[in-house]
C-alpha positions in Angstrom: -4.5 44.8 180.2 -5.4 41.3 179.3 -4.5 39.6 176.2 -9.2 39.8 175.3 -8.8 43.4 176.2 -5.5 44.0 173.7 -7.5 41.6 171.0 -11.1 43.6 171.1 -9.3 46.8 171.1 -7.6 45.5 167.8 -11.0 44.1 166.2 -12.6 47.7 167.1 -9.8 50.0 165.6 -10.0 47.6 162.6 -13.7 47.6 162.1 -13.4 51.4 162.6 -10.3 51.5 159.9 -12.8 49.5 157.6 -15.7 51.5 158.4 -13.6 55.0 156.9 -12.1 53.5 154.3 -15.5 52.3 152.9 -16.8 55.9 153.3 -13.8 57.4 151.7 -14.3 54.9 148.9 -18.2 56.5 148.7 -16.6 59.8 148.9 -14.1 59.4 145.7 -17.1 57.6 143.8 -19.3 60.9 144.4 -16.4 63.0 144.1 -15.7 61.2 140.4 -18.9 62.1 139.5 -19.0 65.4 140.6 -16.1 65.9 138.0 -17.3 64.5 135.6 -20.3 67.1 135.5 -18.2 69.7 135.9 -16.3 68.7 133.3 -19.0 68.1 130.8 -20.1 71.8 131.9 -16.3 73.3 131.1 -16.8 71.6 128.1 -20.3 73.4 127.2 -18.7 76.7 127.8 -15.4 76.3 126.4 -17.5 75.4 123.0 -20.0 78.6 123.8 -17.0 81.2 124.3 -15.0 79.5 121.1 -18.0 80.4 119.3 -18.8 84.1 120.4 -15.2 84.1 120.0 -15.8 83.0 116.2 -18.4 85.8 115.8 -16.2 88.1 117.0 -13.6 88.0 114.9 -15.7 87.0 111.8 -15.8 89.9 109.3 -18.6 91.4 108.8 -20.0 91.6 105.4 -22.8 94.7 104.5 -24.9 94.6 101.7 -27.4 97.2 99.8 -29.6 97.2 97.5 -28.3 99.1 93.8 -31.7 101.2 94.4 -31.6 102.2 98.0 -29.4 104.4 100.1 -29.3 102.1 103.2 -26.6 99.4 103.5 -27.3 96.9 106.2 -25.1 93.5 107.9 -26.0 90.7 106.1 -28.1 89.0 109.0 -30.6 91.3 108.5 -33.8 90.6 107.5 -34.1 93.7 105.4 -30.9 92.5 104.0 -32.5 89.1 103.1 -35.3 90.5 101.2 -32.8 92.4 98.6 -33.2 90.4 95.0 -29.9 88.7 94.1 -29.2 91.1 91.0 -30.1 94.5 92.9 -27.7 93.0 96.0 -24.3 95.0 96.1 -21.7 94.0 98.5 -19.3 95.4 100.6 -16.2 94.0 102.4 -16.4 96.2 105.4 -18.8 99.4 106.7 -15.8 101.7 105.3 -16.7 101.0 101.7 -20.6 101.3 102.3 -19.8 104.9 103.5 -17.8 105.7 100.6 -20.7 105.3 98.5 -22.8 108.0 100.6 -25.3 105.0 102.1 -26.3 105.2 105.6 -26.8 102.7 108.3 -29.5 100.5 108.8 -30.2 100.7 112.3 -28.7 96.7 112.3 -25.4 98.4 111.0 -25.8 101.6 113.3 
């Protein structure tokens, strides 16, 4: 091979060298972003699951009215409507029972 041969061979491989490492570069740059969005996602969820995970484990709190024979969670709109002084509560469904009340069908 001549020496011009040996030197354009060189230039090519080069330019070809160049030419992947430019789209590796583009590749990493999209690739970054990518992760980024997925990790802003992760981080939606994680806080979504940390919060069913709160309701979860949050105690329940039911609540009657002195003059009715229904006890009902204390999301409930009925449950909302009961007057401050006729409102009895209860620490758990257990004790709502024991005083011969029945479900609400929010509490069934």
């Amino acid at each position: 091979m001549k020496t011009e041969q040996i030197e354009d061979n060189v230039k090519y491989s080069f330019a070809l060298v160049r030419s992947d490492v430019l789209a590796l570069q583009n590749d990493i740059m999209g690739m970054r972003a990518s992760q980024r969005t997925i990790m802003q996602a992760v981080n939606e969820l994680s806080a979504k699951i940390e919060k069913i995970e709160n309701k979860k484990t949050k105690k329940k709190k039911y609540v009657s009215s002195k003059a009715s024979n229904k006890y009902h969670i204390e999301e409930c709109p009925f449950a909302h409507r009961i007057k401050a002084r006729n409102k009895v509560v209860f620490n758990d469904e257990l004790d709502a029972v024991n005083e011969s009340l029945t479900a609400c069908e929010c509490a069934a």
